[in-house]
N, C-alpha and C positions, 0 to 999 in steps of 0.2 A: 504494500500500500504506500504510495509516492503523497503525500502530506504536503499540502501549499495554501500558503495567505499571498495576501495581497499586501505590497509594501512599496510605499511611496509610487516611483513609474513604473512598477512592474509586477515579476512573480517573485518569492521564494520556495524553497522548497525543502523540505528536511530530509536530511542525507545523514546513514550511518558510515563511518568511519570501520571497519573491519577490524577484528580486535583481535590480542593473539602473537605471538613474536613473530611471525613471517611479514605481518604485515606493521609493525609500531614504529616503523622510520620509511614508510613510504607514504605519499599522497595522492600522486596521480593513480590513477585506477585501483586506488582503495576504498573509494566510496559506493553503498549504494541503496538500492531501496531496500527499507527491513523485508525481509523475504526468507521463505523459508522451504523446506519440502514437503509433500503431502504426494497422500495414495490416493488413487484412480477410482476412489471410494466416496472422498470428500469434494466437495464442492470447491472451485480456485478461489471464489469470493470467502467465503467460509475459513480456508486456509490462510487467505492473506489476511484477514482480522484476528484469528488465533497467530499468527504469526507475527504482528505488528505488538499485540501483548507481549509477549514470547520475551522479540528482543528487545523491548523497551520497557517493557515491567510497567505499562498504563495499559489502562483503555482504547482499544480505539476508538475514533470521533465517527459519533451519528454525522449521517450529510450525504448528498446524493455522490454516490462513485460513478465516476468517470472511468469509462474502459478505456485503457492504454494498450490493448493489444498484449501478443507474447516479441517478446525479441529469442534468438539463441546466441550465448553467450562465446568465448572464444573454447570456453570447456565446457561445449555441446551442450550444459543444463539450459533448456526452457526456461523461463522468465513468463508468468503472463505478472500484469499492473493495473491498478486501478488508480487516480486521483481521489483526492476526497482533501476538500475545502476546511480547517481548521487549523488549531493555534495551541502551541504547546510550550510548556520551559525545556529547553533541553538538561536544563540544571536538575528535571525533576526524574529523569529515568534514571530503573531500576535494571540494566541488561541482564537477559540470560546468560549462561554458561556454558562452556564446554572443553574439554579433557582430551589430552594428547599428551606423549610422551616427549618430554623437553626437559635436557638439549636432547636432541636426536639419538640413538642410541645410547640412553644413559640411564633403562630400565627406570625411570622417574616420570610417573604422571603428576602434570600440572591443571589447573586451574584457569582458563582465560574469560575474560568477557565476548561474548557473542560480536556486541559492537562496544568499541571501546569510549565513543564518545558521540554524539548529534551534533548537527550544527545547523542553522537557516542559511540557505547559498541563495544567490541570485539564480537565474539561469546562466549565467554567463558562465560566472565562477562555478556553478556545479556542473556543467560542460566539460572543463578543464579537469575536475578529478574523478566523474563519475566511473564504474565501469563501461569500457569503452561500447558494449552492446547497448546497455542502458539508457545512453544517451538520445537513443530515438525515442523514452515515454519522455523526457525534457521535451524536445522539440513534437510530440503529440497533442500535450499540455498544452504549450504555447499556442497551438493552430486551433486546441477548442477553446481555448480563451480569448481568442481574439474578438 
């Protein structure tokens, strides 16, 4: 679920930062929409509001969802996205978690945040570090809001 207000000439939109040590000193193409997995069980809409929970530790916001279509990413996972019009503190999430063995062969499982941080981007600026697939529910967004 791709989260966007309105601010001053434009859009913003809320983008998770990828949490985790592969990704803690990278920017570009670490960002993207809270997302997650789901079985051919569940509904995509259904999954991406359990999954906006998930990794944000809120609610997601009632408000009409905008379909953003699927993109596929450079590692073949599917993407579909919704929009949905609301307003959040990033100060206030809770991320989920997830476990891997780090450093790399050192039989030690760790601890990481799902996303390690939100932020409100422009489109401009969250163009520039979205995942590179991703970028087309940005400029989807932009053309239903025109």
């Amino acid at each position: 679920m791709l989260l966007f207000r309105r601010a001053g000439d434009g859009l913003e939109v809320l983008l998770g930062h990828m949490g985790g040590p592969l990704w803690a000193r990278r920017d570009v193409g670490a960002w993207s929409v809270p997302k997650g997995e789901y079985t051919p069980d569940e509904p995509a809409w259904t999954a991406a509001r359990r999954e906006f929970q998930e990794e944000l530790g809120l609610a997601p916001p009632d408000g009409e969802a905008v379909p953003l279509g699927e993109v596929r990413q450079a590692n073949g996972k599917i993407v579909t996205a919704w929009a949905v019009e609301g307003d959040l503190d990033p100060a206030a999430i809770t991320p989920g978690t997830f476990s891997m063995e780090w450093p790399p062969r050192s039989g030690r499982i760790a601890r990481f945040p799902e996303i390690d941080r939100v932020e409100w981007l422009t489109l401009d600026r969250a163009r520039e570090v979205i995942v590179k697939a991703q970028a087309a529910f940005l400029d989807r967004l932009a053309e239903h809001s025109r």
